[in-house]
N, C-alpha and C positions, 0 to 999 in steps of 0.2 A: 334315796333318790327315787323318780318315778315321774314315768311318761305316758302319755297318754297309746291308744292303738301304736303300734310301730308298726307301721305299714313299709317303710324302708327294704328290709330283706326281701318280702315277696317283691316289691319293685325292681329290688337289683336281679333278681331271679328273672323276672319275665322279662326285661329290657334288654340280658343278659342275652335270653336263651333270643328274643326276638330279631337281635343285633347280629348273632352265630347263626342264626338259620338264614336271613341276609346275607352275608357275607359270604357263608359255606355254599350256595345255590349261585350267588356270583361267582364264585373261584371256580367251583367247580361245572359249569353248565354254561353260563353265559357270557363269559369272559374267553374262553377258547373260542366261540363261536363271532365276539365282537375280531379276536385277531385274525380267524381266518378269513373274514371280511377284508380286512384290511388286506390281508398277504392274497387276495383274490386281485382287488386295486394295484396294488405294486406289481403285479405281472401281466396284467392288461395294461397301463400304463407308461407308457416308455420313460426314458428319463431326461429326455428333452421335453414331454409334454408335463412334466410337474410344476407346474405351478402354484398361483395361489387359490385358485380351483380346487387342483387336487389335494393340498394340504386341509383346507377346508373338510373336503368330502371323509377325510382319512380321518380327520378329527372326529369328526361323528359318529365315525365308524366307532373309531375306541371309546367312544364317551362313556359311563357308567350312567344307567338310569339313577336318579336323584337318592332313592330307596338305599339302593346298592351300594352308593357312595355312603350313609348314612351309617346302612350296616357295617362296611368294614373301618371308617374312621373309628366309629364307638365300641366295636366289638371287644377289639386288647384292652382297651381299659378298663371298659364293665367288668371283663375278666379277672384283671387283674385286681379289682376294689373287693370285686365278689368275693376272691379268696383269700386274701388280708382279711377281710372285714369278719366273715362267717369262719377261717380254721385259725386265723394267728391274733389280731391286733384289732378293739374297736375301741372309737372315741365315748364317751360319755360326757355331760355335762351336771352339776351337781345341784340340784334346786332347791333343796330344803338344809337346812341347819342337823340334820339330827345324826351325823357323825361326826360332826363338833367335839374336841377341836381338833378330829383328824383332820377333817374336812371338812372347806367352808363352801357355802354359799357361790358359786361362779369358778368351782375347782375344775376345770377341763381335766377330764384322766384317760389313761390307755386300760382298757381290760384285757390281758393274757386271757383270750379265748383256748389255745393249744395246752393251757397247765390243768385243764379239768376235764381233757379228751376230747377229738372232734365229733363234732355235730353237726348233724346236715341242715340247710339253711331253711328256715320256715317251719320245719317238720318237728325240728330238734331231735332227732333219732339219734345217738351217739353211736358212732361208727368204728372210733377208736379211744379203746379205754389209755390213759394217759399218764393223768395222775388222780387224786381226790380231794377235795376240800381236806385244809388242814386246821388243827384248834386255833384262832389267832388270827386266820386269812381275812381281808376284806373280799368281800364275797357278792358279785352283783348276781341277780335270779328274778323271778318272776315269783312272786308271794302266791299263797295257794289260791288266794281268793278275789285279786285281780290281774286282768291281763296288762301290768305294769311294770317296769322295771323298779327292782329295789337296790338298793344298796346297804350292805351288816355286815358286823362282824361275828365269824361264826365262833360258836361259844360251846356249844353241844357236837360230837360225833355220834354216828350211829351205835347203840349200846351203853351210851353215859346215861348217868346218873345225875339228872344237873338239880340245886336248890338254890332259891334266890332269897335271901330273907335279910329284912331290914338294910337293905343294899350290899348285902355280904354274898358273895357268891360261891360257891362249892360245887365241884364237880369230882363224883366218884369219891365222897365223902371227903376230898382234903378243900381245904379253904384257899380260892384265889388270892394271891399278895397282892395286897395295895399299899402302895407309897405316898402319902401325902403331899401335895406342891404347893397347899394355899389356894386363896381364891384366886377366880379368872372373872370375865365379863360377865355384868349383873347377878356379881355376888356368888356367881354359881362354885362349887368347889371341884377340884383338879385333881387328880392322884393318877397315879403309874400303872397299870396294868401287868400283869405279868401272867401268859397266857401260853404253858409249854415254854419255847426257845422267843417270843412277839414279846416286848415292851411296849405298850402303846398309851397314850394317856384316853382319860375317859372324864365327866364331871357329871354330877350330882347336880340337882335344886335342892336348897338348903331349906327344912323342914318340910318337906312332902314324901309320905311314907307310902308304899306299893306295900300288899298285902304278901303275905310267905307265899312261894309259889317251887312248884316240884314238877317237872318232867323226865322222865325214863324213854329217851330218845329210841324213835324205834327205827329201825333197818330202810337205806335208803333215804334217810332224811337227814336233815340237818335243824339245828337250834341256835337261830342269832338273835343276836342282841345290837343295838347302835351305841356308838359312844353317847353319846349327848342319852343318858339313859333316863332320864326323866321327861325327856322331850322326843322321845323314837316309837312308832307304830313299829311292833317288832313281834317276833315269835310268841314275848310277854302275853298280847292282844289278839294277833289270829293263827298262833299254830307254828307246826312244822314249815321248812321248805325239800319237797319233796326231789331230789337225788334229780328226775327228769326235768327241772324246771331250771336247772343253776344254768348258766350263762358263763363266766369267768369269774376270776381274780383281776381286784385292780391291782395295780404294780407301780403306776408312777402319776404325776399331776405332772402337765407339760405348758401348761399355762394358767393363769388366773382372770377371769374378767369381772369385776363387781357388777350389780344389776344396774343400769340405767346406763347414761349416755358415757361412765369410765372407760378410759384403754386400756386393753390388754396389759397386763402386767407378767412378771415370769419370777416374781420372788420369792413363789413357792414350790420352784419346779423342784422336784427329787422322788425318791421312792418311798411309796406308799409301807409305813411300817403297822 
């Protein structure tokens, strides 16, 4: 997966904070002073002379300058998206093929932001350590060499041993199990993964061979791989993902929409294995 600039966070941040300083400067400054206007009217005014004169004039008095009204409609919700969005839950949408066949092409999913510890919004400074990527996790991040969103699964911990040869995989010198399923679409072949405690499937292109390849994962990073492993820009091609750039764990698809004018579909909602 991968998006272009995200400019989103810092939006919700400034609109955030723009909306609360609105609001907070009405509540607290100019709204006492619209009431005591009014409670000035109510006792200068008797109560035989209220009319629709004085209902008018009283009305003005409490109106909210436009701004103000603005700030405080928008303010709980910025709030409350801000912090869904940046410490627990964010949406992603899936654009490329190459975690096939975890995931396809138009897989709407949830990322557990809070399973890889909070992080402050825009800065990404982790404020509270939580948990850690685990061997197995699909894992969204920011690759070292674009400012993009990716989506892998990660293959490598900090400290492993990992070798990839002739599509065999080996970490810490023992050999990953693969299960065979047959072909899947255009031919490609299908087999089980078995990754620590994760089952997942993965597929091959049939005759195209990647060169032996060895990394000794260093401190702080991580080493993924995509299923769809003949068709994934992945660790393979540029590297580490460094510890400060992860983002979440995806956990579930909540929806599907195919590209072009299809509906929404939900028949592959469940959790991400």
């Amino acid at each position: 997966m991968s998006e272009a600039l995200n400019y989103l966070p810092l939006f919700l941040v400034v609109a955030t904070f723009v909306s609360g300083v609105l609001w907070g400067h009405d509540r607290m400054a100019r709204r006492p002073k619209r009431l005591a206007a009014a409670a000035a009217l109510d006792e200068r005014t008797p109560l035989a002379a209220r009319g629709p004169n004085y209902e008018a004039a009283r009305a003005a008095l409490l109106a909210e300058p436009a701004a103000m009204e603005w700030g405080g409609s928008f303010f709980p919700l910025l709030a409350l998206v801000l912090v869904v969005r940046s410490f627990l839950f964010e949406p992603f949408v899936i654009p490329s093929g190459s975690m096939l066949p975890t995931l396809q092409v138009g897989d709407y999913i949830l990322v557990n932001k809070y399973r890889y510890g909070l992080r402050l919004p825009v800065l990404g400074t982790k404020v509270l350590a939580v948990g850690e990527p685990a061997r197995g996790d699909v894992m969204v991040f920011y690759p070292p060499h674009l400012d993009s969103y990716y989506i892998k699964r990660v293959i490598g911990l900090p400290g492993d041993r990992v070798r990839y040869d002739n599509r065999e995989l080996f970490i810490n010198g023992e050999r990953v199990a693969l299960e065979a399923l047959g072909a899947g679409e255009e031919g490609l072949r299908r087999f089980v993964e078995t990754l620590g405690v994760v089952k997942h499937e993965i597929q091959y292109e049939p005759g195209r061979l990647r060169r032996p390849q060895e990394w000794r994962v260093p401190a702080d990073a991580f080493l993924v791989f995509g299923d769809n492993r003949d068709r994934s820009a992945d660790s393979r091609s540029w590297g580490y993902v460094p510890e400060a750039n992860v983002i979440g764990q995806a956990v579930a698809i909540w929806m599907h929409k195919a590209p072009g004018l299809a509906l929404p579909r939900f028949h592959r909602n469940g959790a991400i294995e």
